[in-house]
Z-matrix of the N, CA and C atoms (Angstrom, degrees):
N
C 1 1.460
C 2 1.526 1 108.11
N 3 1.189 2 108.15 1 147.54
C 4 1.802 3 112.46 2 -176.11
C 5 1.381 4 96.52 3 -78.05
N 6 1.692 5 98.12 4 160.10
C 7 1.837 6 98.18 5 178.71
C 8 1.107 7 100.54 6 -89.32
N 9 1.372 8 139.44 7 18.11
C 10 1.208 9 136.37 8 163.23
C 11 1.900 10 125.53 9 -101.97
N 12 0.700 11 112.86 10 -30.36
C 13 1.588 12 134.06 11 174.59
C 14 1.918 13 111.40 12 -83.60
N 15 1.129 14 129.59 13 96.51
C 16 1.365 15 135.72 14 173.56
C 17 1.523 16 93.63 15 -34.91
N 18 1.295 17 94.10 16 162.78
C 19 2.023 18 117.59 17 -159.65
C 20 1.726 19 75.96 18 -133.83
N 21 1.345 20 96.10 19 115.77
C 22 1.935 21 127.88 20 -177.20
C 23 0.766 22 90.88 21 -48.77
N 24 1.736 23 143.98 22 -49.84
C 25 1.538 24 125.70 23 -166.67
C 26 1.737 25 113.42 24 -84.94
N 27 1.525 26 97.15 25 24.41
C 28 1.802 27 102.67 26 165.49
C 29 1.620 28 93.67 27 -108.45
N 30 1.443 29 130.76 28 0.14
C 31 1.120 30 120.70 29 -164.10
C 32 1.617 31 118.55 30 -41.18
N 33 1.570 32 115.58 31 -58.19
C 34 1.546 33 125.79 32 -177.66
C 35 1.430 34 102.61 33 -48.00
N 36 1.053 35 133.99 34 -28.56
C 37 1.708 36 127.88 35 173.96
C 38 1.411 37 112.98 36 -61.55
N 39 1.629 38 117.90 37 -38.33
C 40 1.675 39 116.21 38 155.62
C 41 1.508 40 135.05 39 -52.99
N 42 1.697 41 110.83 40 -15.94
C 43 1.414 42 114.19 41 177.47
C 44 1.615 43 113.37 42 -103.20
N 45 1.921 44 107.32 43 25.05
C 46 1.411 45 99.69 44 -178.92
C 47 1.337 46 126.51 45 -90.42
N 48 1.597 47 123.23 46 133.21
C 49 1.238 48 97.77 47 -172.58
C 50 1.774 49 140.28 48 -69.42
N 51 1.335 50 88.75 49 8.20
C 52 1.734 51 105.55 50 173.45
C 53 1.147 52 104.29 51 -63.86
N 54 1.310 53 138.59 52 -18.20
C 55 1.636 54 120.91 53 -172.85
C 56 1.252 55 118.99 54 -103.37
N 57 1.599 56 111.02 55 9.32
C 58 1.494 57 116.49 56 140.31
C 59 1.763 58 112.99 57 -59.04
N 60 0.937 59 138.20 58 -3.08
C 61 1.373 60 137.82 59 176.81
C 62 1.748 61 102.12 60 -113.74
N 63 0.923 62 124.32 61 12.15
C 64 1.582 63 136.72 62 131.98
C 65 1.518 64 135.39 63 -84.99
N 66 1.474 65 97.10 64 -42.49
C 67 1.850 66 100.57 65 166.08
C 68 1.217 67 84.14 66 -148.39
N 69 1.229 68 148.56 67 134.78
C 70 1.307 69 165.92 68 157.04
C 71 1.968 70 108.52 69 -79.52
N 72 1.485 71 95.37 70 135.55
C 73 1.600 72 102.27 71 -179.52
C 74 1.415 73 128.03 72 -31.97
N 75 1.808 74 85.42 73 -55.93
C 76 1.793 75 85.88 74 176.30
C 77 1.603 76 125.94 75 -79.77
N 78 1.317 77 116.54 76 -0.46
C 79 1.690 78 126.30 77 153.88
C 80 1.551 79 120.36 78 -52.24
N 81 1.645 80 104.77 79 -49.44
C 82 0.934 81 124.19 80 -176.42
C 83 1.305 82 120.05 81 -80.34
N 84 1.380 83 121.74 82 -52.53
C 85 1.563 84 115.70 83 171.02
C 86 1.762 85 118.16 84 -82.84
N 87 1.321 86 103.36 85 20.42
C 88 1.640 87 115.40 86 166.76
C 89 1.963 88 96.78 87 -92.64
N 90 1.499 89 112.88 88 -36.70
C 91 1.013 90 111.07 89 177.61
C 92 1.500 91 122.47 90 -66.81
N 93 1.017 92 131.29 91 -0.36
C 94 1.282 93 139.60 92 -152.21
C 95 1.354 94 104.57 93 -154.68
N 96 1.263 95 122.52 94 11.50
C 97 0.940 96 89.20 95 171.39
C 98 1.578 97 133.66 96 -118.57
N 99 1.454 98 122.40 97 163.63
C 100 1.368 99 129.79 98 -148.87
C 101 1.726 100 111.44 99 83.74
N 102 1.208 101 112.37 100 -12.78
C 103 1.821 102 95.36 101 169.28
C 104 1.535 103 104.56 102 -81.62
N 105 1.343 104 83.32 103 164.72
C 106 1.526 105 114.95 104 -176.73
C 107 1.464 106 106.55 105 -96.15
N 108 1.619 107 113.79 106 -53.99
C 109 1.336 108 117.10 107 -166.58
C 110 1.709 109 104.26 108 -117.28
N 111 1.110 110 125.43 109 114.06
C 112 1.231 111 145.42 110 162.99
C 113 1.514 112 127.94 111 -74.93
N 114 1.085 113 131.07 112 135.48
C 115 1.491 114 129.98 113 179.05
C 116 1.507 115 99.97 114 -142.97
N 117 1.401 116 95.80 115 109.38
C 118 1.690 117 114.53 116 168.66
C 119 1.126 118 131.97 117 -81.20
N 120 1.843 119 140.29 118 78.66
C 121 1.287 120 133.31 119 -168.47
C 122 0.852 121 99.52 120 -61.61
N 123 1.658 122 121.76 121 139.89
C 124 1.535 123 98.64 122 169.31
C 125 1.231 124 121.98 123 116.86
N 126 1.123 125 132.99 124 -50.83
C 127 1.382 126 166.32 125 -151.50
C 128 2.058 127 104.27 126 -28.41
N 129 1.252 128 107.45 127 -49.78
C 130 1.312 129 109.89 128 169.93
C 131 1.365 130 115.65 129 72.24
N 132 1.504 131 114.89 130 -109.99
C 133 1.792 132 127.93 131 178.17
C 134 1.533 133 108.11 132 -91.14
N 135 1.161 134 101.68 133 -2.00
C 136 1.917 135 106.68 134 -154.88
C 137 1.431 136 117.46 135 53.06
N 138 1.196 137 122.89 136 34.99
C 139 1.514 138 105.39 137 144.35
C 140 1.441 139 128.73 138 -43.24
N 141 0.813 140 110.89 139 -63.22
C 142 1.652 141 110.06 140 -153.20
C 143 2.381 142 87.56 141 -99.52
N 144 1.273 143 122.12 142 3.50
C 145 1.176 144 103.55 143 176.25
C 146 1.685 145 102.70 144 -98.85
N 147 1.724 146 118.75 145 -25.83
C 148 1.093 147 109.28 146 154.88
C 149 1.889 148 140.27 147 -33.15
N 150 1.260 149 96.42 148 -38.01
C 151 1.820 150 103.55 149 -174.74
C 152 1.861 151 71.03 150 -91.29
N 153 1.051 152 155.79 151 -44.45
C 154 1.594 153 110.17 152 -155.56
C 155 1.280 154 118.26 153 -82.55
N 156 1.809 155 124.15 154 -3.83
C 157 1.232 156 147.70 155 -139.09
C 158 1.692 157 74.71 156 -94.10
N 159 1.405 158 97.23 157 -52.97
C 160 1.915 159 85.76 158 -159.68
C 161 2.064 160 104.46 159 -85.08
N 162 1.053 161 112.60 160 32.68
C 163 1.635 162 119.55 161 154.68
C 164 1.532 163 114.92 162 -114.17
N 165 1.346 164 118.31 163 -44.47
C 166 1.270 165 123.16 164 174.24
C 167 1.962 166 124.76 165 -108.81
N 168 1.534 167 82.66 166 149.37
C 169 1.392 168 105.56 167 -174.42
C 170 1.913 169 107.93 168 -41.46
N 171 1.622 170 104.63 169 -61.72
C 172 1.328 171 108.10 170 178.27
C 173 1.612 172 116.62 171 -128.30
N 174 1.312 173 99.24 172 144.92
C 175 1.989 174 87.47 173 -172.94
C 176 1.350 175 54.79 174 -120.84
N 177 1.778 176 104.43 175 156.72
C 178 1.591 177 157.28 176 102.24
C 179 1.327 178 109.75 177 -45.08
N 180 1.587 179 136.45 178 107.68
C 181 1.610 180 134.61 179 150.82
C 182 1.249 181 119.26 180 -112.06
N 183 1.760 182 96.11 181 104.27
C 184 1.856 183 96.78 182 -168.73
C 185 1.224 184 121.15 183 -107.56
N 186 0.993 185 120.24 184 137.47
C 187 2.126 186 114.81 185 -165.12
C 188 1.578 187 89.54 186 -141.25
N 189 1.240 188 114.07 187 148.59
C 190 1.197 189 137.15 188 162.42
C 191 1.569 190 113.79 189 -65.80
N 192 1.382 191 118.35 190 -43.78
C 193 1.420 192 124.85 191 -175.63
C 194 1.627 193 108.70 192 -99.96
N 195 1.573 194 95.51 193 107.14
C 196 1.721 195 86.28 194 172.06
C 197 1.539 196 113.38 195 -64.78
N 198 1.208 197 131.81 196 -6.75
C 199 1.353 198 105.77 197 -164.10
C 200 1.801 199 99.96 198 -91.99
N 201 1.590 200 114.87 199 10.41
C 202 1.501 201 121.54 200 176.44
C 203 1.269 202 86.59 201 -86.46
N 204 1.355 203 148.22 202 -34.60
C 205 1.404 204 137.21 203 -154.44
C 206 1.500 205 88.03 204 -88.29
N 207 1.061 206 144.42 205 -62.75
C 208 1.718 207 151.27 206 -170.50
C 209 1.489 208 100.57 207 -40.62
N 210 1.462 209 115.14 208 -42.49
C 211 1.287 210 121.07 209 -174.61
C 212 1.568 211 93.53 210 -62.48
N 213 0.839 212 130.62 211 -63.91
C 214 1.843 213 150.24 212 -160.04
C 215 1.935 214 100.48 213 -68.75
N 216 1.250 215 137.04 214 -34.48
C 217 0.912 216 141.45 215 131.36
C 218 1.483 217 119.66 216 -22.08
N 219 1.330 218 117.65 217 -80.23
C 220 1.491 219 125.84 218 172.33
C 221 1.453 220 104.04 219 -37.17
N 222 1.129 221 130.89 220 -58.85
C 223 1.564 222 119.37 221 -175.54
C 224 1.414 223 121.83 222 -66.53
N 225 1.210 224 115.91 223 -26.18
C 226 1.281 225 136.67 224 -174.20
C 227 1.571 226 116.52 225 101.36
N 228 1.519 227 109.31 226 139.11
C 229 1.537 228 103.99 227 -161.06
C 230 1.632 229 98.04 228 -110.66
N 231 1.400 230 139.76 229 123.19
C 232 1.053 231 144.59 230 -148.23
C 233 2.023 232 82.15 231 -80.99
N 234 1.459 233 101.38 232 153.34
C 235 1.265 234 139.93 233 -177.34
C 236 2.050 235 106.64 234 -31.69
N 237 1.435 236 94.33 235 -60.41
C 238 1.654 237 114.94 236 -168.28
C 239 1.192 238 98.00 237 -80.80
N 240 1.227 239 127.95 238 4.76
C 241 1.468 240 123.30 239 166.41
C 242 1.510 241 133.43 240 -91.77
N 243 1.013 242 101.13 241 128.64
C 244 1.977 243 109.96 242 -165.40
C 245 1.562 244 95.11 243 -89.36
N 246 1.318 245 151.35 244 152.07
C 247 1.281 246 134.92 245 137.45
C 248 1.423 247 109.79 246 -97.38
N 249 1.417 248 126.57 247 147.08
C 250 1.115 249 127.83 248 -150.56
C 251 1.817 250 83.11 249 -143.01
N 252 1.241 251 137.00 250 126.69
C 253 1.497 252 159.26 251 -173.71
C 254 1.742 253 90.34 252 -117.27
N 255 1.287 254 107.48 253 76.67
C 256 1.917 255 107.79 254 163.74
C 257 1.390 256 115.11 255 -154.76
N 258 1.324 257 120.55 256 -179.79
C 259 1.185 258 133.65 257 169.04
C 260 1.578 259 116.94 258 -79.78
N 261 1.469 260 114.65 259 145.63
C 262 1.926 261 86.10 260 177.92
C 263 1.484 262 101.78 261 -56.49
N 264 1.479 263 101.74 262 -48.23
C 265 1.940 264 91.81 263 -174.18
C 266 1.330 265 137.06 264 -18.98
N 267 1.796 266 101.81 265 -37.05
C 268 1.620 267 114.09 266 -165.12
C 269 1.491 268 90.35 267 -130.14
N 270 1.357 269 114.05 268 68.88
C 271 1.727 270 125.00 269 -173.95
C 272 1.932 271 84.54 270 -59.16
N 273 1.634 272 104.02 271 -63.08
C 274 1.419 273 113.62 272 -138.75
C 275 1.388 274 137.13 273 147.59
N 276 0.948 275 120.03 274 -167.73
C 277 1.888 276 114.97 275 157.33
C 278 1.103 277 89.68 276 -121.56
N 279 1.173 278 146.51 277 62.44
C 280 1.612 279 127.35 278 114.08
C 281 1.140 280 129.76 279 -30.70
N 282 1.226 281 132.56 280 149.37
C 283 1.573 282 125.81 281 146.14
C 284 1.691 283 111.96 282 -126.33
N 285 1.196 284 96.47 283 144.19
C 286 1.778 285 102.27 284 -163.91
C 287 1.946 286 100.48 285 -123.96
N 288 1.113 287 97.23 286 167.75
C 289 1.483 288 103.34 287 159.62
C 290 1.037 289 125.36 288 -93.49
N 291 2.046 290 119.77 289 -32.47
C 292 1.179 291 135.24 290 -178.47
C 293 1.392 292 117.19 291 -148.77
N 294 1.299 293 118.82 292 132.82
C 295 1.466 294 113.41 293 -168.78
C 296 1.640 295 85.57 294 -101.88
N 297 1.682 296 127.78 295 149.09
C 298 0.677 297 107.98 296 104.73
C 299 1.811 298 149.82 297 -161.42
N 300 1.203 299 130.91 298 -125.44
C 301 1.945 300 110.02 299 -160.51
C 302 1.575 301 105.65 300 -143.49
N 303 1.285 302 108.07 301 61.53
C 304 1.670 303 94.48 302 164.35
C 305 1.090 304 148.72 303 -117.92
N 306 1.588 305 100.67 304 137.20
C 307 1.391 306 111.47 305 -150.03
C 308 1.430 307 136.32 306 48.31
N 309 1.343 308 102.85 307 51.96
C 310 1.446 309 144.76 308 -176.50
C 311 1.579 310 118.62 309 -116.43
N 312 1.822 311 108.18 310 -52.49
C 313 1.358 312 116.70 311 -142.69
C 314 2.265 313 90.72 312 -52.22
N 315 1.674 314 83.07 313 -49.24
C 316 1.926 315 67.64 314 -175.95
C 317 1.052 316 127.32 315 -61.10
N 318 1.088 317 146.26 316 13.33
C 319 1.031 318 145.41 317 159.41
C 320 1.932 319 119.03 318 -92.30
N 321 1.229 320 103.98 319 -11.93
C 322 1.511 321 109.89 320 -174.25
C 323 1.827 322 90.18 321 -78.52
N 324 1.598 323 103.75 322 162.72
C 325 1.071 324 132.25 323 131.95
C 326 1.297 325 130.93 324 -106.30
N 327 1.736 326 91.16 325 99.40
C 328 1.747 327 104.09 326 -164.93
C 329 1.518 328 120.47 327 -77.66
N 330 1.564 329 115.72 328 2.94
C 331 1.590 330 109.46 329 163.81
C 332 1.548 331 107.86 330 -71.03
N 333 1.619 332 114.31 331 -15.43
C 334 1.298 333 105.88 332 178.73
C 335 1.440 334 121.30 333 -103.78
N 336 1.367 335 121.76 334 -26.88
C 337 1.071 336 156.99 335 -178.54
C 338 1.764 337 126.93 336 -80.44
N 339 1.308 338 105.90 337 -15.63
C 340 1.461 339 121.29 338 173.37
C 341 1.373 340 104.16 339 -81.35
N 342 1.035 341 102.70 340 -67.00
C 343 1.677 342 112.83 341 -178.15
C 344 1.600 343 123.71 342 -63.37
N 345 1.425 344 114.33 343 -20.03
C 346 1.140 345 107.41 344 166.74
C 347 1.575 346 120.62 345 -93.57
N 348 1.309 347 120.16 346 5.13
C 349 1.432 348 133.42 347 -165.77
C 350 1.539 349 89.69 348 -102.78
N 351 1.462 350 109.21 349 -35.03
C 352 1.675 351 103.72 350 -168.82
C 353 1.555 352 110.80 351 -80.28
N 354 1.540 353 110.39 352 -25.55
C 355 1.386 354 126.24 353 171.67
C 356 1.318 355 114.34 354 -47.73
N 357 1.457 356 112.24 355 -50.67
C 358 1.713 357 127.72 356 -165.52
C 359 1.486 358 100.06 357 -68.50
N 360 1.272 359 126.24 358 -63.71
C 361 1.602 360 139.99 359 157.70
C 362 1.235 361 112.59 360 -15.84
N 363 1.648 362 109.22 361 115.17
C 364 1.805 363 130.77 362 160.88
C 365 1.595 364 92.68 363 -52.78
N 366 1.473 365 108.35 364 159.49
C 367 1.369 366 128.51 365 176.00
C 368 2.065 367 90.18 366 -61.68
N 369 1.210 368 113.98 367 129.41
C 370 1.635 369 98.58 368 171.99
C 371 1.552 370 99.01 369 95.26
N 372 1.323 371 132.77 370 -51.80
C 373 1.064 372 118.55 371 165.14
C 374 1.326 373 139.15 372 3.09
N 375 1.680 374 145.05 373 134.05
C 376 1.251 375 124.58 374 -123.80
C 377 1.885 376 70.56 375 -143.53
N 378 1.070 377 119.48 376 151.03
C 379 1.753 378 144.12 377 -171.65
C 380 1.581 379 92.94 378 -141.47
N 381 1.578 380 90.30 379 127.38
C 382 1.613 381 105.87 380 157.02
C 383 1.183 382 130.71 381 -151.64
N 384 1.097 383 100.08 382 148.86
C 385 2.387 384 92.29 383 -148.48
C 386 1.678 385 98.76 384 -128.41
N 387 0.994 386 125.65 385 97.47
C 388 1.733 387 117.47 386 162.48
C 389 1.779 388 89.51 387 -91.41
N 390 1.602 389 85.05 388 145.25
C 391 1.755 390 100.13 389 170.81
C 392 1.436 391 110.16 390 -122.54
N 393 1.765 392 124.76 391 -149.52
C 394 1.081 393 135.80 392 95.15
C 395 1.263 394 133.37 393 -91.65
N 396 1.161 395 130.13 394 156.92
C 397 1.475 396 114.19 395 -155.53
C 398 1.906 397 99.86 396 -148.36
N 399 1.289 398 91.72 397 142.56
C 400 1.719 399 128.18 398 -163.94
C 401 1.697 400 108.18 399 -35.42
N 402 1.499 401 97.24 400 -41.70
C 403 1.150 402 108.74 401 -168.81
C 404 1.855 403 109.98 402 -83.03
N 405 1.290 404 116.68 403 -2.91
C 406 1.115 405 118.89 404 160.15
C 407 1.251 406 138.86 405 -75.24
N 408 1.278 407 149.81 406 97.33
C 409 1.180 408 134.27 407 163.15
C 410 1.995 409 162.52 408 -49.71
N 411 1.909 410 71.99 409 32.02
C 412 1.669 411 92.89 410 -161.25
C 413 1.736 412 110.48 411 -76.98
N 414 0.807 413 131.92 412 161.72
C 415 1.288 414 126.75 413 171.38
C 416 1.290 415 113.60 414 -96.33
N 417 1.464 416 117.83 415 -10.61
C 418 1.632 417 116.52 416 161.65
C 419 1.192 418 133.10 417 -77.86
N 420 1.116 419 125.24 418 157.67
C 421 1.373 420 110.07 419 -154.38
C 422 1.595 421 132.57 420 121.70
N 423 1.619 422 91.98 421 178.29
C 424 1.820 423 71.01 422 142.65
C 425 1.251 424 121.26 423 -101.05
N 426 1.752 425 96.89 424 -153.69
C 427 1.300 426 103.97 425 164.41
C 428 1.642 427 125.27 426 -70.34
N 429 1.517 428 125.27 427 156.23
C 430 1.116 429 115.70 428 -158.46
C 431 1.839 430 112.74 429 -94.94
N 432 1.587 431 92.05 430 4.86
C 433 1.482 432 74.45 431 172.95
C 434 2.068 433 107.37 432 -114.55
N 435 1.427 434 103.69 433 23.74
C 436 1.525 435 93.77 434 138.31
C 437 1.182 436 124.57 435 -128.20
N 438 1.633 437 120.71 436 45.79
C 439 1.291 438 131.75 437 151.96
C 440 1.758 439 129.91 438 -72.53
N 441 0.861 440 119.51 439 149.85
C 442 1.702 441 111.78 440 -174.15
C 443 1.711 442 82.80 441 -126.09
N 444 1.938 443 108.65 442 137.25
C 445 1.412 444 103.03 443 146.35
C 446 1.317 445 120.41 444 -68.50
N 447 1.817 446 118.09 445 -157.26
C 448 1.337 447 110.67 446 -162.90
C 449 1.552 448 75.05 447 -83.83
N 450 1.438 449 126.60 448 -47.48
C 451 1.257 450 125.97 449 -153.73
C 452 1.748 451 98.94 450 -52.32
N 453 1.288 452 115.63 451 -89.02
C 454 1.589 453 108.44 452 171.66
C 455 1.507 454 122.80 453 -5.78
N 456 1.270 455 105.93 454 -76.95
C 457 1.670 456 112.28 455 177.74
C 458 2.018 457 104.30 456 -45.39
N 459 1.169 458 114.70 457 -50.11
C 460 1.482 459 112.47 458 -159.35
C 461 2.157 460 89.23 459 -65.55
N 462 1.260 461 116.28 460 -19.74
C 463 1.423 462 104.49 461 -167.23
C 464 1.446 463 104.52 462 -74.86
N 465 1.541 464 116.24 463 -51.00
C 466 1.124 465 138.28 464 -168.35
C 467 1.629 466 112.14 465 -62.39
N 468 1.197 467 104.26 466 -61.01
C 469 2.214 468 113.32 467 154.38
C 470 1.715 469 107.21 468 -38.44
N 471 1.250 470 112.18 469 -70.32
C 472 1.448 471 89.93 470 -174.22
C 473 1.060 472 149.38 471 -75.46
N 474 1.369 473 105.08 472 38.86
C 475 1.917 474 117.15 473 170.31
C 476 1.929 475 87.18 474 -89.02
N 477 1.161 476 133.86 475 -17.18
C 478 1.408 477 107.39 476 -165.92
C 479 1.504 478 89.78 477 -129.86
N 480 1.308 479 130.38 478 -19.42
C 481 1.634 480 123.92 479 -158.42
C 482 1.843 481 96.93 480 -121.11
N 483 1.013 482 106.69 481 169.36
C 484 1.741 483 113.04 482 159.34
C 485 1.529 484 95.32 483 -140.87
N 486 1.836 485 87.39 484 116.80
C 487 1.354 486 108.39 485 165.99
C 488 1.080 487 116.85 486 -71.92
N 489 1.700 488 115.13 487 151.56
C 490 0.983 489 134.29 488 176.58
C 491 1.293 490 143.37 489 -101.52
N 492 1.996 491 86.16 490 -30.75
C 493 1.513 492 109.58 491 168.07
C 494 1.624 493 116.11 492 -155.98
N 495 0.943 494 126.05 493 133.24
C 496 1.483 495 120.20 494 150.79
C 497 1.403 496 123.10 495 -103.21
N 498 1.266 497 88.21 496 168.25
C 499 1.836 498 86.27 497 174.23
C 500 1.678 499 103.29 498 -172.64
N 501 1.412 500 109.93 499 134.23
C 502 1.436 501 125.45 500 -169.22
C 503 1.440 502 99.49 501 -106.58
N 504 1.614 503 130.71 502 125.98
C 505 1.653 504 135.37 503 -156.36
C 506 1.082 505 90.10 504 -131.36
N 507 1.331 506 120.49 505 -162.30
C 508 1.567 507 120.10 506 -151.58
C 509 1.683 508 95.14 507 -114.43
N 510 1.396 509 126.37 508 3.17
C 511 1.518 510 143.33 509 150.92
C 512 1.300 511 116.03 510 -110.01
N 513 0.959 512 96.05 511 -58.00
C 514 1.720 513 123.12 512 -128.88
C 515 1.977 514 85.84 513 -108.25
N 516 1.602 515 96.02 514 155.50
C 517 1.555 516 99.02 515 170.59
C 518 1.731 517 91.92 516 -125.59
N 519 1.106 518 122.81 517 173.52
C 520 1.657 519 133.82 518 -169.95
C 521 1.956 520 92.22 519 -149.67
N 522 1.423 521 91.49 520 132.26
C 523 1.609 522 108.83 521 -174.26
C 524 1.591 523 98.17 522 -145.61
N 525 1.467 524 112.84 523 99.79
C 526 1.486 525 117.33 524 148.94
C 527 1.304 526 124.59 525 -103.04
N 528 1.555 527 107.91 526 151.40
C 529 1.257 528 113.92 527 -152.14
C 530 1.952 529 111.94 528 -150.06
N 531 1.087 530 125.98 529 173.91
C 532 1.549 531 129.03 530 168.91
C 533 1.407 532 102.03 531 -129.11
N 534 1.115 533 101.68 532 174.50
C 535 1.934 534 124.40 533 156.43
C 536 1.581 535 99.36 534 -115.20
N 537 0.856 536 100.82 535 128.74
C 538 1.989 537 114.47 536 177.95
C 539 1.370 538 81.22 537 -78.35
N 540 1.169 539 86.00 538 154.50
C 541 1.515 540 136.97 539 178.82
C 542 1.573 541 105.25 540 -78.31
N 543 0.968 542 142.26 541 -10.69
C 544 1.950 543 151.22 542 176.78
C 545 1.229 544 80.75 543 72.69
């Protein structure tokens, strides 16, 4: 297993409710809200795709590791939920209103993964990224050299998105963003 990618049998550590004090609900369903179609990089146990399931019509929950989706199974996977077994790279033809990535982005390979996130995205389409971030000194996490600050991450996003906001937290960095309209 990479030292970057959680090892499935840490899965139950993804359904804790302490990591609302990393992105908190109402952060998150402020991000989302008014879409219909959601796309979760990331998605893991579905913690945090559970609370978007009950704002929107359809979530997308995409994980690289099926055995994070089995985990998410076991709890039960709310109705509007698709599970999706991919890479962000090879999201799909989805189309979403809002993608979004937490505590995922380090783990992406975003030469592949930028462009297919921007693909899935309505013209206007709304991006939202909780990380951990470089400039933190936590030992949770990952490792710190596949962390991006907000600054890093906001450089690397805007070849396909125009940010809207960053923000550097006392872990965690926060990156909102769009897809222009061409």
């Amino acid at each position: 297993m990479d030292d970057h990618i959680i090892d499935p049998e840490q899965a139950d550590a993804l359904r804790d409710p302490l990591r609302y004090r990393l992105c908190s609900r109402e952060e998150l369903l402020g991000a989302v809200r008014g879409a219909k179609t959601v796309v979760d990089v990331g998605s893991g146990t579905g913690f945090f795709t559970d609370d978007i399931a009950a704002v929107a019509d359809t979530v997308y929950a995409v994980d690289m590791q099926a055995e994070m989706h089995a985990h998410y199974r076991e709890h039960g996977v709310p109705e509007n939920v698709e599970l999706r077994h991919a890479d962000a790279g090879d999201i799909g033809t989805l189309t979403a209103d809002a993608v979004v990535a937490l505590f995922s982005v380090h783990e992406l390979d975003l030469e592949t993964a930028l462009p297919a996130i921007a693909s899935v995205l309505r013209p206007g389409g709304r991006l939202f990224v909780v990380d951990w971030s470089a400039a933190a000194g936590s030992e949770d996490g990952p490792p710190q050299s596949h962390r991006y600050t907000a600054a890093t991450a906001a450089e690397r996003f805007s070849e396909y998105f125009k940010i809207a906001d960053t923000t550097e937290r006392h872990e965690t960095f926060r990156l909102e963003a769009t897809l222009p309209a061409n």
